[in-house]
C-alpha positions in Angstrom: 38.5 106.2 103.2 40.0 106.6 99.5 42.5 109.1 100.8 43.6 106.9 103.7 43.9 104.0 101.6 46.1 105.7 99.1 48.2 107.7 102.2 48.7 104.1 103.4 49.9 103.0 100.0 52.4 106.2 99.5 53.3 105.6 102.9 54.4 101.6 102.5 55.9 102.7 98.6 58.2 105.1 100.9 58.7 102.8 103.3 60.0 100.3 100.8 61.9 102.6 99.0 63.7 103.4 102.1 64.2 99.9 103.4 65.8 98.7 100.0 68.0 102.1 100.1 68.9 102.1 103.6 71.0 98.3 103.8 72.5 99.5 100.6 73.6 103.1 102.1 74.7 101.3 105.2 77.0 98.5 103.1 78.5 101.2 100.9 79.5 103.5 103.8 81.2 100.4 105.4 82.9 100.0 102.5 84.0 103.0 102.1 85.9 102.9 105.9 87.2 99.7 105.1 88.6 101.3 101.6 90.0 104.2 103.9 91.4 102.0 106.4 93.2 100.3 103.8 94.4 103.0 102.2 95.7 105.0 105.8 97.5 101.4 106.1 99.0 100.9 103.3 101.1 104.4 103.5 103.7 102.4 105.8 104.5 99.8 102.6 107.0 100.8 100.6 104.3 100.2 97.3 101.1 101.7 98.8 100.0 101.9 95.3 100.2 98.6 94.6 99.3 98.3 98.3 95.6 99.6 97.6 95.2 97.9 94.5 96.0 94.5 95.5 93.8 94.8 98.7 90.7 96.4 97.8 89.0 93.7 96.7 89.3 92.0 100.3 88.0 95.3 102.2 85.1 93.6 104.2 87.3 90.9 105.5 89.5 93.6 106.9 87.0 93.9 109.4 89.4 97.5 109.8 91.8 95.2 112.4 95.5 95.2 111.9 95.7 91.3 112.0 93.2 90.7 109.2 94.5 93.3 107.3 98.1 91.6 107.7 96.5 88.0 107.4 94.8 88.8 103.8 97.9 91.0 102.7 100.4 87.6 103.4 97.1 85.3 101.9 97.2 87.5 98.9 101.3 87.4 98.9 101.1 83.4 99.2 98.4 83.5 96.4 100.9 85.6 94.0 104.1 83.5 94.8 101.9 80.4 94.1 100.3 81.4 90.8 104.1 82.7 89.7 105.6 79.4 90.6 102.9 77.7 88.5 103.4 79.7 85.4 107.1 79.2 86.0 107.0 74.7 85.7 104.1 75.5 82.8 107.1 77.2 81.0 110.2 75.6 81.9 109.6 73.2 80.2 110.1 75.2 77.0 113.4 75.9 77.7 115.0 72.5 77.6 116.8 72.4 74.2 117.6 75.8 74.3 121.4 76.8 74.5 123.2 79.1 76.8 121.4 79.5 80.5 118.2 80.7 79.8 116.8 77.4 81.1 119.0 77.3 84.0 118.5 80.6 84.7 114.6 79.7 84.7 115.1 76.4 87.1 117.3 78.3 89.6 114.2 81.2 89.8 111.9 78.4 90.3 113.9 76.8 93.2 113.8 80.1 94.7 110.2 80.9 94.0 109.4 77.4 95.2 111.3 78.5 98.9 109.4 81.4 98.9 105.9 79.6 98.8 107.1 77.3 101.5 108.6 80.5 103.6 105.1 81.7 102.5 103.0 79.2 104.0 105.1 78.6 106.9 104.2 82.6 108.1 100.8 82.8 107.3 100.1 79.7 109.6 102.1 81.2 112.1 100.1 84.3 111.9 96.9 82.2 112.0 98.0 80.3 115.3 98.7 83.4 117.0 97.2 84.1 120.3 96.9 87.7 120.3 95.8 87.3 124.3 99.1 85.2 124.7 101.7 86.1 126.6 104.5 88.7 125.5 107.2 85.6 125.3 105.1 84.1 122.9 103.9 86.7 121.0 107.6 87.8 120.7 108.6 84.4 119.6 106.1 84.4 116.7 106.7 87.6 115.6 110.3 87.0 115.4 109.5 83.4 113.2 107.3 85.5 110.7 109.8 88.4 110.8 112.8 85.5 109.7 110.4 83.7 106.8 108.9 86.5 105.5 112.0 88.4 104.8 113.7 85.2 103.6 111.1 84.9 101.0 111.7 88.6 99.9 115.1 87.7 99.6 114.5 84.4 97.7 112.3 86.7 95.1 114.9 89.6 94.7 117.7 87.0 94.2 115.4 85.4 91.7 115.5 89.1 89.9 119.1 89.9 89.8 119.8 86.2 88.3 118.0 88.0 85.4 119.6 91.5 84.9 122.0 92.0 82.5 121.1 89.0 80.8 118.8 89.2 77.5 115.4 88.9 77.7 112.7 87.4 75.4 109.3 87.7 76.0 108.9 85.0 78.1 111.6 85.7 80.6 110.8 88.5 81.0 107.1 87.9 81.7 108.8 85.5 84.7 110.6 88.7 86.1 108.0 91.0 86.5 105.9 88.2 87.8 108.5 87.8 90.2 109.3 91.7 90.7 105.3 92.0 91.8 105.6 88.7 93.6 108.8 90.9 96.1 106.5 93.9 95.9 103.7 92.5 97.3 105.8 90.6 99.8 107.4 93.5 101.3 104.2 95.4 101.8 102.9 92.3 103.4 105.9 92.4 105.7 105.3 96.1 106.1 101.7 95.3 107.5 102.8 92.4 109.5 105.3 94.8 111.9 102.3 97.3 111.5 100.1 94.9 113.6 103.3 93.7 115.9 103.6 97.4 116.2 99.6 98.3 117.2 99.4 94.8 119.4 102.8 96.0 121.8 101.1 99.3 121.8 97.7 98.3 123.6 99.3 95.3 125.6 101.9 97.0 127.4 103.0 96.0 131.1 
């Protein structure tokens, strides 16, 4: 009786053991696909680096589908252009008094940072209100509204960069550029993943 009372105890000790391991094993080797499928995805950006980095941390909501891979990388694009614009009117303000066209140089960045947020916003709610059962016409229309917003608002960020080059720099400028620089980085990988999807969706819904 002793030794089946302590076989049952070794047995539930195991048995707990293994059902605090096994959820844990399970959740990392999802992870770890999602990590992957991130990582095989973001070789078609032109920053895959930056790609993995910025992504990473939103690997479950993946779900390892082109469309919420493309809807977190635009969510984390709007985020970026959003927290940039912010430091940008904290700072402006700073500028004011000063002579020669660092503060217009600073308020023409913002005006441009400011159309890339609304550019921004605009795609990702496209992208949200897609029906990816729709038909080709629409599908095709909504493609071609992200591909138009989202490469205006890579343009509006690049332009915002070459107002500063060739012009000196103090600190906080050029804080604001690479802000701005990582701002079009992120952008044009989340472009990247955007046609990625358009490119996966016209593959499995042809004719």
């Amino acid at each position: 009786m002793a030794k089946l009372s302590l076989s049952l105890i070794v047995f539930m000790f195991i048995f707990s053991v293994l059902g605090s391991v096994e959820p844990t094993a399970v959740q990392h080797a999802q992870e770890s696909r999602a990590r992957a499928f991130i990582e095989s995805s973001c070789r078609s950006t032109r920053y895959p680096s930056l790609c993995v980095k910025s992504l990473s941390g939103y690997a479950n909501k993946t779900q390892q589908s082109p469309f919420q891979l493309a809807q977190v990388a635009l969510s984390v694009s709007l985020a970026k252009a959003r927290h940039t614009r912010a430091y940008m009117m904290q700072v402006s303000g700073n500028f004011k008094d000063v002579e020669g066209r660092t503060h217009q140089d600073i308020r023409d960045c913002l005006d441009q940072i400011n159309d890339s947020v609304d550019r921004l916003t605009q795609s990702l709610l496209e992208l949200r209100r897609m029906n990816q059962e729709g038909g080709d016409s629409d599908f095709t229309w909504r493609m071609s509204n992200l591909d138009t917003w989202m490469s205006a608002a890579l343009t509006d960020a690049t332009t915002c960069v070459d107002g500063f080059s060739g012009r000196e720099m103090g600190k906080t400028k050029a804080t604001i550029k690479g802000k701005v620089v990582n701002v079009a980085q992120i952008t044009s990988n989340a472009l990247a993943l955007v046609n990625r999807f358009a490119a996966r969706h016209r593959a499995t819904h042809k004719p």
